[in-house]
C-alpha positions as CSV (number, residue, x, y, z in Angstrom):
1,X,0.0,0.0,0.0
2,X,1.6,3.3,-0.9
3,X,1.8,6.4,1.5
4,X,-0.5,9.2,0.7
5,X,1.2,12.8,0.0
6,X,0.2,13.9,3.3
7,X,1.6,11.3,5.2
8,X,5.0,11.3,3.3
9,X,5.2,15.3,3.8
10,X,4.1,14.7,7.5
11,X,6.8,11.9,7.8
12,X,9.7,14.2,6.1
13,X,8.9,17.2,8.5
14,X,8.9,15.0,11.3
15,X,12.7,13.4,10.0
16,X,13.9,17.4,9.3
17,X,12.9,18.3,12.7
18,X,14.3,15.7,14.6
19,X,17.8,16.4,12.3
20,X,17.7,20.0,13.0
21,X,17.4,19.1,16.8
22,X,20.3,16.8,16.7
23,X,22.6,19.5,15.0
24,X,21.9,21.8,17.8
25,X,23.0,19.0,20.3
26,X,25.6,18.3,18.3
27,X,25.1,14.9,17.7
28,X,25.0,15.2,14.0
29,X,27.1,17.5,12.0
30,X,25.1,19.7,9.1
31,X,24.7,18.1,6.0
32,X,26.6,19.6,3.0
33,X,25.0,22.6,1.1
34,X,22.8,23.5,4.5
35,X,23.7,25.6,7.6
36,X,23.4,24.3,10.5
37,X,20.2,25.9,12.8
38,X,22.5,28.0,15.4
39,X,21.2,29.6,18.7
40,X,22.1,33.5,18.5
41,X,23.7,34.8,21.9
42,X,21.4,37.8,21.9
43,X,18.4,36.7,19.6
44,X,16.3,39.5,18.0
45,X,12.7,40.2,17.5
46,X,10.8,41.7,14.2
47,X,9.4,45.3,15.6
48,X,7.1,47.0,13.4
49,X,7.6,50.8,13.1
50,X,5.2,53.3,11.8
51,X,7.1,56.0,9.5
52,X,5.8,58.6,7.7
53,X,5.9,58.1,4.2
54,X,7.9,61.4,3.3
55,X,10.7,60.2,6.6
56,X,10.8,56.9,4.3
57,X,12.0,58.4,1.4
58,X,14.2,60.2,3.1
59,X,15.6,56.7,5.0
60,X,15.6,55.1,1.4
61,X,18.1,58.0,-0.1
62,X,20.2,57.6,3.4
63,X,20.7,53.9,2.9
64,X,21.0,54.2,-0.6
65,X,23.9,56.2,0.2
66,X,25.7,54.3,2.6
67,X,24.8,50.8,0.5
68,X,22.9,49.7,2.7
69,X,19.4,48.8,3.4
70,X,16.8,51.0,5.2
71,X,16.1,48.3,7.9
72,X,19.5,47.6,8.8
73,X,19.9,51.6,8.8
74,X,16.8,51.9,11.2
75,X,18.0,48.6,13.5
76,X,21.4,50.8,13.7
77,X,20.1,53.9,14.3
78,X,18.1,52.4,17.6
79,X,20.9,50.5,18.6
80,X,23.3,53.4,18.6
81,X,20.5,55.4,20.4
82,X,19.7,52.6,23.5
83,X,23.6,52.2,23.8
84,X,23.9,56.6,24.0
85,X,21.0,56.3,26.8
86,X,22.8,53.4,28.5
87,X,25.8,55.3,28.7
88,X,24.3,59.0,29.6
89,X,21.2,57.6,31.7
90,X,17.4,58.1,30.5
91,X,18.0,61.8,30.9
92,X,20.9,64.0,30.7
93,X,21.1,66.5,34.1
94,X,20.8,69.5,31.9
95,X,18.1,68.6,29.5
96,X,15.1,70.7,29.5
97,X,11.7,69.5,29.9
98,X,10.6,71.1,26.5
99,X,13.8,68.6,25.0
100,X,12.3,65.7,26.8
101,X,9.2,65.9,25.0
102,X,11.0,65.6,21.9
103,X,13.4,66.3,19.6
104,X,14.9,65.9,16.0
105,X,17.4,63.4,15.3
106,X,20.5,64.2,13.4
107,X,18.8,62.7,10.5
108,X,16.6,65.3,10.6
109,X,13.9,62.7,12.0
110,X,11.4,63.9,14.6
111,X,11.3,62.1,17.4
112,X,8.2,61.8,20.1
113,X,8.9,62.2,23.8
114,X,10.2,59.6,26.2
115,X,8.2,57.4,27.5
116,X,7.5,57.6,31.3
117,X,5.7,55.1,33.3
118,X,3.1,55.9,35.7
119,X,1.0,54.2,38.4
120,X,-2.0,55.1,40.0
121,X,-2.1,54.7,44.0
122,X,-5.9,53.9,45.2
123,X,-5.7,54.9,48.5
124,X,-4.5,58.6,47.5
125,X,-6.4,58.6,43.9
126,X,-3.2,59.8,42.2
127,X,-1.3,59.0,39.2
128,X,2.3,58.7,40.5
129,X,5.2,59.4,37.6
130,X,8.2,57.4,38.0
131,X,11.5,59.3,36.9
């Protein structure tokens, strides 16, 4: 009796899962032509972003520029800008609070204020902001 299609694709995910989880133990080395599934050390996540269409334009001319594409450009754009508030602490001393509601990027992107987080306290019926 021959296997129907769905059974044979069924039984050859089944195989290419159990072979991909053996390559990450290291039980079985990858097979030739194919890279091996590899754990990142700092895995990422896909973060949608709303841009406006003219700022896109503008990001496509950037990247074009640098030969590069406008997602990696974005991606290091953020990354710069966490590791710059990392180093100089959510706010700078001296920053305003009309600066802390926004500001323009070098880019010449706008850029919203800083997000704050509040909680509200029963007992006193007042929203408490946390700086």
């Amino acid at each position: 009796m021959s296997e129907s299609i769905r059974q044979a694709l069924a039984r050859e995910a089944a195989e290419a899962e159990a072979r991909a989880e053996a390559e990450e133990r290291g039980e079985v080395a990858p097979a030739p032509g194919q890279r091996g599934r590899k754990r990142a050390a700092d895995p990422s996540q896909v973060y949608a972003v709303r841009i406006p269409m003219s700022k896109l334009r503008r990001l496509r001319e950037l990247a074009e520029q640098r030969g590069t594409q406008p997602t990696a450009l974005i991606r290091q754009w953020v990354i710069e800008r966490l590791e710059e508030a990392d180093t100089n602490g959510h706010r700078d001393e001296g920053e305003s609070d009309s600066e802390a509601q926004g500001h323009v990027s070098p880019e010449g992107l706008k850029l919203g204020p800083r997000r704050q987080r509040v909680s509200y306290e029963p007992e006193t019926r007042q929203a408490r902001l946390h700086v």
